[in-house]
N, CA, C and O atoms as a GROMACS GRO file, in nm:
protein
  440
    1UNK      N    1   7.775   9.673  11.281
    1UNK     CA    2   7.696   9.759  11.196
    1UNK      C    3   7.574   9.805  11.277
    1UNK      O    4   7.483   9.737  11.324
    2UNK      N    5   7.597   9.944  11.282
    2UNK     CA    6   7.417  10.006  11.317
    2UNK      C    7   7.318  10.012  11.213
    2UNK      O    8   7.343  10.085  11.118
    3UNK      N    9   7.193   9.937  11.215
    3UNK     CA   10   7.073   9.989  11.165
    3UNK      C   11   6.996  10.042  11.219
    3UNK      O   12   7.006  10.027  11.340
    4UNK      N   13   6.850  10.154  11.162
    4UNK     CA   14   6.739  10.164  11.213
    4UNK      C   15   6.670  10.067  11.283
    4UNK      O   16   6.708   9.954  11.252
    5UNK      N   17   6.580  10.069  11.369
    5UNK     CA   18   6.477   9.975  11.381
    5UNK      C   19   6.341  10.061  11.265
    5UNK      O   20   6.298  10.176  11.269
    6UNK      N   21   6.309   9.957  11.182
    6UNK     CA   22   6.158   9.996  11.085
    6UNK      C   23   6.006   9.956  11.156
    6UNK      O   24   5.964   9.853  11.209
    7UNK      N   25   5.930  10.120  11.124
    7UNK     CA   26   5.874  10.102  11.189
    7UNK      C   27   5.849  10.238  11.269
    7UNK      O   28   5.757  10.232  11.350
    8UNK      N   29   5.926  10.378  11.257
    8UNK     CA   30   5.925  10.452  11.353
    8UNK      C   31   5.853  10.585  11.281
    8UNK      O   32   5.792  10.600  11.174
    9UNK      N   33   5.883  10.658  11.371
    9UNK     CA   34   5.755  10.809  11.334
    9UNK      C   35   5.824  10.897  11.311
    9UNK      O   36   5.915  10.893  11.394
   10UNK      N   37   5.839  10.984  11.240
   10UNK     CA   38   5.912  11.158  11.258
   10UNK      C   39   5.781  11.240  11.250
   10UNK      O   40   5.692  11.245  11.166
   11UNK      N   41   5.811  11.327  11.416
   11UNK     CA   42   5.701  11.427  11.420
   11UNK      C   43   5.674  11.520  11.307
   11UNK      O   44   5.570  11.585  11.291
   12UNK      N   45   5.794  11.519  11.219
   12UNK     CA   46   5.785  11.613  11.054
   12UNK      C   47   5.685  11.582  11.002
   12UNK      O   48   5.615  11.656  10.934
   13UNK      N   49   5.653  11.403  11.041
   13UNK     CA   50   5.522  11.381  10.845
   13UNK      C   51   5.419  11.306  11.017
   13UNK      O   52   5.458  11.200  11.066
   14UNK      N   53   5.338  11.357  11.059
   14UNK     CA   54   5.249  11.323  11.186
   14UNK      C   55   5.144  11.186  11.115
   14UNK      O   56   5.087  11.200  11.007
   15UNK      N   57   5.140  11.119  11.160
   15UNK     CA   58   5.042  10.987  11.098
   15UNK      C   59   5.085  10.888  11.027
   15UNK      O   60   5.020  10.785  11.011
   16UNK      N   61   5.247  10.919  10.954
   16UNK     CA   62   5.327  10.819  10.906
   16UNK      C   63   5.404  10.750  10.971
   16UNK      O   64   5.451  10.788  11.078
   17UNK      N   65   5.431  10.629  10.914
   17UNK     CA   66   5.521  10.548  10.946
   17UNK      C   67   5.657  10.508  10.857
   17UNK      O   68   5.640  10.463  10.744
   18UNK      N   69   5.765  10.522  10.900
   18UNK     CA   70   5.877  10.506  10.776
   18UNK      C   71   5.933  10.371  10.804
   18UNK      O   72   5.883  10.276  10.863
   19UNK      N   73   6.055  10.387  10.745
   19UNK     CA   74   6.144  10.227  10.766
   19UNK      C   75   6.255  10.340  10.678
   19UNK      O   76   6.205  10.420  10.600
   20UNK      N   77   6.401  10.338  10.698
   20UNK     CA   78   6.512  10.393  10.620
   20UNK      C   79   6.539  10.290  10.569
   20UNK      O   80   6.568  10.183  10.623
   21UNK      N   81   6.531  10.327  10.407
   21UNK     CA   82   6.559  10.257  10.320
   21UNK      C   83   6.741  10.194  10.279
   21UNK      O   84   6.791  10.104  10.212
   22UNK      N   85   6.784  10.293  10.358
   22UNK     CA   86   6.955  10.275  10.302
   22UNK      C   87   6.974  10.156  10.447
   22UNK      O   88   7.092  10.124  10.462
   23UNK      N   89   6.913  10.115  10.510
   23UNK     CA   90   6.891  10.029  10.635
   23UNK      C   91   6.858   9.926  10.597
   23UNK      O   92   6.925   9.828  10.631
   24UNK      N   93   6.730   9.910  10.503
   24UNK     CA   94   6.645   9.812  10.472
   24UNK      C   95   6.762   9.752  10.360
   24UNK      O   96   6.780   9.630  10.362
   25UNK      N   97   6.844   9.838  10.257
   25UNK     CA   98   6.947   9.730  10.162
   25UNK      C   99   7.021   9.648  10.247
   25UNK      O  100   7.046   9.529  10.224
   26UNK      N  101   7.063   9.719  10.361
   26UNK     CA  102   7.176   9.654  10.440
   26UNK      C  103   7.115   9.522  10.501
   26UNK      O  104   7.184   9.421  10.514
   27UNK      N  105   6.992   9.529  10.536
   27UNK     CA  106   6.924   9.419  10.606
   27UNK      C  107   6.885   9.302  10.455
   27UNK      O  108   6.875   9.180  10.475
   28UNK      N  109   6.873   9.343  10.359
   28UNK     CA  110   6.831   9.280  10.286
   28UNK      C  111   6.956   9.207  10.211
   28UNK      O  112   6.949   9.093  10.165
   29UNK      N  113   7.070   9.288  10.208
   29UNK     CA  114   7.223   9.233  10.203
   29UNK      C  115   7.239   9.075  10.284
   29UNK      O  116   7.266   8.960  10.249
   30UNK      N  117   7.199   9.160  10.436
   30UNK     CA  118   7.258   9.060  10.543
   30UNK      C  119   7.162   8.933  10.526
   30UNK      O  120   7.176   8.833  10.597
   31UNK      N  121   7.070   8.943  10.432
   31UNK     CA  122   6.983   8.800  10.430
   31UNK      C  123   7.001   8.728  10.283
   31UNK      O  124   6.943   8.629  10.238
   32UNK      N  125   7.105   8.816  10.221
   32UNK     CA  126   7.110   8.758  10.078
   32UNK      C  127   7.222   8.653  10.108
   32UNK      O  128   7.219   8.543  10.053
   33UNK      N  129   7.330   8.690  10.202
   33UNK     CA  130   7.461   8.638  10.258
   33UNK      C  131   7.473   8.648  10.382
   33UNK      O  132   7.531   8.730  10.454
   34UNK      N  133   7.371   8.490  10.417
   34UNK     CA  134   7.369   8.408  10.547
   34UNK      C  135   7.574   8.389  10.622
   34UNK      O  136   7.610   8.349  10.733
   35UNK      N  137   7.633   8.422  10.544
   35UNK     CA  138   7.776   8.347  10.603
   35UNK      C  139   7.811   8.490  10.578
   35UNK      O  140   7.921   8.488  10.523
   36UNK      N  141   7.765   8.623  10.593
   36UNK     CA  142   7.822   8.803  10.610
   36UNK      C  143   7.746   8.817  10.745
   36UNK      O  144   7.805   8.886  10.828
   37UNK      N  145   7.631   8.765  10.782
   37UNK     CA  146   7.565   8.791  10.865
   37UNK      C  147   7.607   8.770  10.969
   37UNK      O  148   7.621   8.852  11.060
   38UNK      N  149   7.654   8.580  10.973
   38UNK     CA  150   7.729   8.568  11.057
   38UNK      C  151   7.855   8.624  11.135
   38UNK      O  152   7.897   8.595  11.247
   39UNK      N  153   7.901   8.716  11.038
   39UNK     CA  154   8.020   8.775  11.073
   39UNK      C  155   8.008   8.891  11.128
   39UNK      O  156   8.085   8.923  11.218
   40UNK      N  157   7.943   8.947  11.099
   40UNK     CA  158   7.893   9.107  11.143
   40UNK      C  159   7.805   9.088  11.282
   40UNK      O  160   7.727   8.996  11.302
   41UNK      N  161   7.833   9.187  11.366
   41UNK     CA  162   7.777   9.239  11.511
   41UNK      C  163   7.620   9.310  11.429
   41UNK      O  164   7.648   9.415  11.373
   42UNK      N  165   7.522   9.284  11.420
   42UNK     CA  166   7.440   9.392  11.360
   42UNK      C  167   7.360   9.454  11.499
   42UNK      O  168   7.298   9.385  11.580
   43UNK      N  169   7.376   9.590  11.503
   43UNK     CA  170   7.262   9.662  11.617
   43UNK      C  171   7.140   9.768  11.575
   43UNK      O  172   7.167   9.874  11.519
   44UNK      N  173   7.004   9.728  11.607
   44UNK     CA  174   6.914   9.729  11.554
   44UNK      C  175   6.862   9.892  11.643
   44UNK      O  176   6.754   9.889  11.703
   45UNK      N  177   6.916   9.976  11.644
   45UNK     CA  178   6.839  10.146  11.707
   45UNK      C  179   6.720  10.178  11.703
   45UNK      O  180   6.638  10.135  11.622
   46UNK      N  181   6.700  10.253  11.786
   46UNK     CA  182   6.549  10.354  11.740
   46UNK      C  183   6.576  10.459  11.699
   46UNK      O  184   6.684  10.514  11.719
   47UNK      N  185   6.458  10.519  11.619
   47UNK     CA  186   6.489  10.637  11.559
   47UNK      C  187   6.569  10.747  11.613
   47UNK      O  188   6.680  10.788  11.578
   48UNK      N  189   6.488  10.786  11.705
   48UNK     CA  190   6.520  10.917  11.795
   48UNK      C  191   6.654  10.967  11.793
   48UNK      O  192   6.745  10.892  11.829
   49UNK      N  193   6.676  11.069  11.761
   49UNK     CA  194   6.841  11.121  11.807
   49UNK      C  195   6.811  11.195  11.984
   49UNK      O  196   6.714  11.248  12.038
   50UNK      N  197   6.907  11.173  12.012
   50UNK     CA  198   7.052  11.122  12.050
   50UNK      C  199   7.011  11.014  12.022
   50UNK      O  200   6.903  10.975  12.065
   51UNK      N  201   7.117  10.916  11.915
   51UNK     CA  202   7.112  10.809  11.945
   51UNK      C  203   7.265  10.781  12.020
   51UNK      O  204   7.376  10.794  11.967
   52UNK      N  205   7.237  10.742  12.147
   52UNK     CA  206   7.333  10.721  12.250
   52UNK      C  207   7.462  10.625  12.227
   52UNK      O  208   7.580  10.645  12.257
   53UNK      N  209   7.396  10.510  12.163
   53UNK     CA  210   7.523  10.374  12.148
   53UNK      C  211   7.614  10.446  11.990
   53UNK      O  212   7.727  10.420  11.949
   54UNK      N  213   7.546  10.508  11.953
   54UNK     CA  214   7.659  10.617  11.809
   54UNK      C  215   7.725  10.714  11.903
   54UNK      O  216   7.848  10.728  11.902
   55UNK      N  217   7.655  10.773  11.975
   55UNK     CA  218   7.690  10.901  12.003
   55UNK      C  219   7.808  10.863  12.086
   55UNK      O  220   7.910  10.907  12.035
   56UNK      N  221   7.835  10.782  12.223
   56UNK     CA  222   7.956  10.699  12.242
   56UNK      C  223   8.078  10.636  12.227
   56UNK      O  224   8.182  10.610  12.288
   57UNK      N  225   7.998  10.614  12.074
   57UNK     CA  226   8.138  10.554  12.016
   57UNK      C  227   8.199  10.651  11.896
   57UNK      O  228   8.316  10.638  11.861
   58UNK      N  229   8.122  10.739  11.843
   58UNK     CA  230   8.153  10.807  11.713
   58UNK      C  231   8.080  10.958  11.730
   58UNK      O  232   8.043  11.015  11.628
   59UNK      N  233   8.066  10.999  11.817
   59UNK     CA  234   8.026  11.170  11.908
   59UNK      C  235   7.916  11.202  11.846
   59UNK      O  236   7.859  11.130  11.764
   60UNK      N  237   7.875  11.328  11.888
   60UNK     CA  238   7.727  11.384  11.886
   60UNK      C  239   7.712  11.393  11.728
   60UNK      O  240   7.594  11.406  11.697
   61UNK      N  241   7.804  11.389  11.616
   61UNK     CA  242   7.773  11.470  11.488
   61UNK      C  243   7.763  11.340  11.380
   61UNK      O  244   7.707  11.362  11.273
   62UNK      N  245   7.818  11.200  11.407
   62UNK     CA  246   7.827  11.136  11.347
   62UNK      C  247   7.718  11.018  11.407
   62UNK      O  248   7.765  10.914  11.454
   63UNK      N  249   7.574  11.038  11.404
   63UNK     CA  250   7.436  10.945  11.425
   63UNK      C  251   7.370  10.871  11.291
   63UNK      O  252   7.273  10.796  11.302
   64UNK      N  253   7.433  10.900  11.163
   64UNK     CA  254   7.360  10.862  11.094
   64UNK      C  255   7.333  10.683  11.082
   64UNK      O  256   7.380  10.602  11.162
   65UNK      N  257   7.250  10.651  10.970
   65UNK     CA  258   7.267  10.482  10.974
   65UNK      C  259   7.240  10.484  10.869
   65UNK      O  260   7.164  10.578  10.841
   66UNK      N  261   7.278  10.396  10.758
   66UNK     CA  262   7.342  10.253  10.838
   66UNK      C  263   7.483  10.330  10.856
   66UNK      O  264   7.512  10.435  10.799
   67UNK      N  265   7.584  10.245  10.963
   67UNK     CA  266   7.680  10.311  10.978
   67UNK      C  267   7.780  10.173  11.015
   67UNK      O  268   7.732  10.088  11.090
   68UNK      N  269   7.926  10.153  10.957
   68UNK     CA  270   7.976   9.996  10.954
   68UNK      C  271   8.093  10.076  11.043
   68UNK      O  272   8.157  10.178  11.014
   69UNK      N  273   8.097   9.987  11.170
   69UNK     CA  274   8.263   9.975  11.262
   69UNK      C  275   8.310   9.956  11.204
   69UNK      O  276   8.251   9.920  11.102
   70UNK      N  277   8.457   9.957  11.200
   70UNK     CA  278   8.550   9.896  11.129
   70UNK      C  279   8.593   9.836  11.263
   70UNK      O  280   8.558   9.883  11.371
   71UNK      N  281   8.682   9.712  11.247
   71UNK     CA  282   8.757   9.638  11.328
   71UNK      C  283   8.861   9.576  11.274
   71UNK      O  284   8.851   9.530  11.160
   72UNK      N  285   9.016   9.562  11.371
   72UNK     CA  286   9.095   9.501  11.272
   72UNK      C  287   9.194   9.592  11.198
   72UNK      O  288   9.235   9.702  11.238
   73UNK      N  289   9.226   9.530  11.085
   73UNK     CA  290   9.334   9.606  10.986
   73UNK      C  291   9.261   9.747  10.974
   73UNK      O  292   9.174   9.741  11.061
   74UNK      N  293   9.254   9.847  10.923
   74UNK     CA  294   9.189   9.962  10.839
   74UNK      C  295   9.262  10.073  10.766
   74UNK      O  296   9.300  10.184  10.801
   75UNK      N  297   9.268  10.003  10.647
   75UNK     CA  298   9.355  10.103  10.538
   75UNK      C  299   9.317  10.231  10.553
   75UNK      O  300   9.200  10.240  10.592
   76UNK      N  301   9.381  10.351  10.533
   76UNK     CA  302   9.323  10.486  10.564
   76UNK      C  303   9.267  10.494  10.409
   76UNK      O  304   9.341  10.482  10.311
   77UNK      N  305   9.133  10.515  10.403
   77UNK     CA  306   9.077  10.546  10.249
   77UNK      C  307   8.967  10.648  10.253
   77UNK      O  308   8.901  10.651  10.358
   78UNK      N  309   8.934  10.736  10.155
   78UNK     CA  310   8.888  10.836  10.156
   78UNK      C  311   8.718  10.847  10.243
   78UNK      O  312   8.650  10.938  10.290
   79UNK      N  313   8.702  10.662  10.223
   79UNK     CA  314   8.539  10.640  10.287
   79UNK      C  315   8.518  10.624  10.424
   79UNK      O  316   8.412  10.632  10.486
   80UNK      N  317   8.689  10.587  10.488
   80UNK     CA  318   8.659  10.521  10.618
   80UNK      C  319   8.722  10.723  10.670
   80UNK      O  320   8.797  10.808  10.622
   81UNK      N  321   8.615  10.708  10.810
   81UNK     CA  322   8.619  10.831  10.911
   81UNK      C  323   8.664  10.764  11.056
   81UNK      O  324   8.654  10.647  11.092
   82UNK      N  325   8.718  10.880  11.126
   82UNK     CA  326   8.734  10.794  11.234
   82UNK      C  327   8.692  10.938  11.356
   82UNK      O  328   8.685  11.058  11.333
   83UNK      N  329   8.672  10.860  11.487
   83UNK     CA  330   8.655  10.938  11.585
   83UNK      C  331   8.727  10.837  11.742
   83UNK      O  332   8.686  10.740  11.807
   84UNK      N  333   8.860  10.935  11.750
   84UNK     CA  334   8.972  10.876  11.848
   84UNK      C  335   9.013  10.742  11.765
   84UNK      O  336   9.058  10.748  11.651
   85UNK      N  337   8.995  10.636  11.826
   85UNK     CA  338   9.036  10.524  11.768
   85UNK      C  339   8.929  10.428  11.692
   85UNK      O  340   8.955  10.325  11.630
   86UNK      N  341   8.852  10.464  11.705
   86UNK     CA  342   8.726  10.407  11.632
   86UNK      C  343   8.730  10.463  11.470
   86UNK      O  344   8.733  10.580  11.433
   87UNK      N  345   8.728  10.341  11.386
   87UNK     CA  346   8.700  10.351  11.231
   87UNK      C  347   8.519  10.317  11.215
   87UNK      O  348   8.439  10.232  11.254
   88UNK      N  349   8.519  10.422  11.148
   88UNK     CA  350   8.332  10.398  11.076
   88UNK      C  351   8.333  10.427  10.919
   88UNK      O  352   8.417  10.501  10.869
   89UNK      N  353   8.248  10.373  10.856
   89UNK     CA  354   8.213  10.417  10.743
   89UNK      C  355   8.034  10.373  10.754
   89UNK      O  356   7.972  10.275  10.797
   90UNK      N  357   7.990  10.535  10.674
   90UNK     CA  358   7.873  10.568  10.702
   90UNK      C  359   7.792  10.634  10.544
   90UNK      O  360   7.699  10.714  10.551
   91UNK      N  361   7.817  10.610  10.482
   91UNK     CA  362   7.775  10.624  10.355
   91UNK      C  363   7.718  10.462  10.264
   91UNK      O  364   7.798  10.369  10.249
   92UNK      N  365   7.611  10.457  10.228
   92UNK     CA  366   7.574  10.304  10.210
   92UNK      C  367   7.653  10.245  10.097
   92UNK      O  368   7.689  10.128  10.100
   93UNK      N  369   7.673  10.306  10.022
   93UNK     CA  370   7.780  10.300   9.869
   93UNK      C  371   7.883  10.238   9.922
   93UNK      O  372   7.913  10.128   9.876
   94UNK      N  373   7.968  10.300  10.043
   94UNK     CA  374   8.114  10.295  10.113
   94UNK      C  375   8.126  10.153  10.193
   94UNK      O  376   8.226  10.098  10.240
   95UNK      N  377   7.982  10.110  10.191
   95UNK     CA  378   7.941  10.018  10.329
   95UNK      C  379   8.001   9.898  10.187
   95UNK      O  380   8.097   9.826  10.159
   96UNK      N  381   7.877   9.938  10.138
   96UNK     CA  382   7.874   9.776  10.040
   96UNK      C  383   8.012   9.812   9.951
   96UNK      O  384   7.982   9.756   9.846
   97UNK      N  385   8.103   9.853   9.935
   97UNK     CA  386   8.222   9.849   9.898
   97UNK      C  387   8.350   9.747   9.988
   97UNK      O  388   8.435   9.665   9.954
   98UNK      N  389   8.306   9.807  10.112
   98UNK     CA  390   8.391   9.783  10.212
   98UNK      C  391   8.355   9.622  10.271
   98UNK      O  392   8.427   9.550  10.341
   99UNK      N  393   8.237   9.598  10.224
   99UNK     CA  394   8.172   9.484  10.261
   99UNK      C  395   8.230   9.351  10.182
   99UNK      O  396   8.284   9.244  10.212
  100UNK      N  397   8.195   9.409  10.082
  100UNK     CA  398   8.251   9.324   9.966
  100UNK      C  399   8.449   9.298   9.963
  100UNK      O  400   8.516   9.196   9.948
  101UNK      N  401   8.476   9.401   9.980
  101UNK     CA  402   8.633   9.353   9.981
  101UNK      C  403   8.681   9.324  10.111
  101UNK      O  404   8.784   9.257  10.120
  102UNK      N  405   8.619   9.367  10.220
  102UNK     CA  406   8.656   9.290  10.343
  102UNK      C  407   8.605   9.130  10.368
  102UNK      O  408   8.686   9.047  10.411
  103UNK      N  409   8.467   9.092  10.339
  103UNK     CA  410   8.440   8.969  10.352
  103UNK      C  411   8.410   8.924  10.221
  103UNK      O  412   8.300   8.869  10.223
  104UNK      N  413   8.463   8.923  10.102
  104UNK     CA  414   8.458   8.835  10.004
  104UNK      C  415   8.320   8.820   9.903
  104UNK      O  416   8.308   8.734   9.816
  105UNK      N  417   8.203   8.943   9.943
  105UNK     CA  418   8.085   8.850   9.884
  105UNK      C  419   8.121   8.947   9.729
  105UNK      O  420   8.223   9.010   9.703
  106UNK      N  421   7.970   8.926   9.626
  106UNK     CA  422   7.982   8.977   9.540
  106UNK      C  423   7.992   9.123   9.574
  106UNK      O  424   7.983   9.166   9.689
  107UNK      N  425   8.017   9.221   9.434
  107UNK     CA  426   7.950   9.364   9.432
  107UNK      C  427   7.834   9.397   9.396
  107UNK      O  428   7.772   9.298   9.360
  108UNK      N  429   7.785   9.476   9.391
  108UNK     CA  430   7.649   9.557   9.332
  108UNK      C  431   7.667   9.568   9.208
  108UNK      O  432   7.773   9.619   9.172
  109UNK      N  433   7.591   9.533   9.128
  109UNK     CA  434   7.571   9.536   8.982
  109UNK      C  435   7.538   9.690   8.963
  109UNK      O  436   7.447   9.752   9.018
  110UNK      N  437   7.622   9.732   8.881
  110UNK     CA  438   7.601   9.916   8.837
  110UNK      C  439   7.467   9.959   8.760
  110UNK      O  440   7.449  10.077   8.730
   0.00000   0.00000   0.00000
């Protein structure tokens, strides 16, 4: 899984500081379920685009975060995208879906 690093600037709002929030659930996920954490690769980016270690594995158009590898089995489903042989899902909804039925934890209460 790619996250933001929190903490960074966009020259858009000059004097602020953000943190991406759809980053911060995922981080806050990965500390609710010490034994998901363990399982997951998590990589912590900087803001800036190009971000290079996305852009590598999943090309120039697909940088967003949070953004989950897939590894392993991967059912073709409307959430998972792929670029060559690499599976991603990049929508935070899709994440904690995929999270939940791949490693067992609860769901999100609606």
């Amino acid at each position: 899984m790619f996250l933001l690093q929190p903490g960074f600037s966009d020259p858009a709002y000059p004097g602020d500081v953000f943190y991406c929030w759809h980053c911060a659930l995922m981080e806050g996920l990965l500390a609710s379920f010490p034994e998901l954490a363990a399982l997951i690769d998590v990589h912590r980016i900087a803001w800036p685009r190009p971000r290079t270690e996305l852009v590598r594995l999943l090309g120039p158009d697909n940088q967003s975060c949070p953004v989950l590898i897939l590894t392993g089995e991967t059912a073709d489903h409307e959430d998972v995208k792929h670029n060559g042989d690499v599976a991603f899902i990049d929508d935070k909804d899709a994440i904690l879906r995929a999270l939940s039925g791949r490693h067992g934890i609860p769901i999100p209460h609606p």
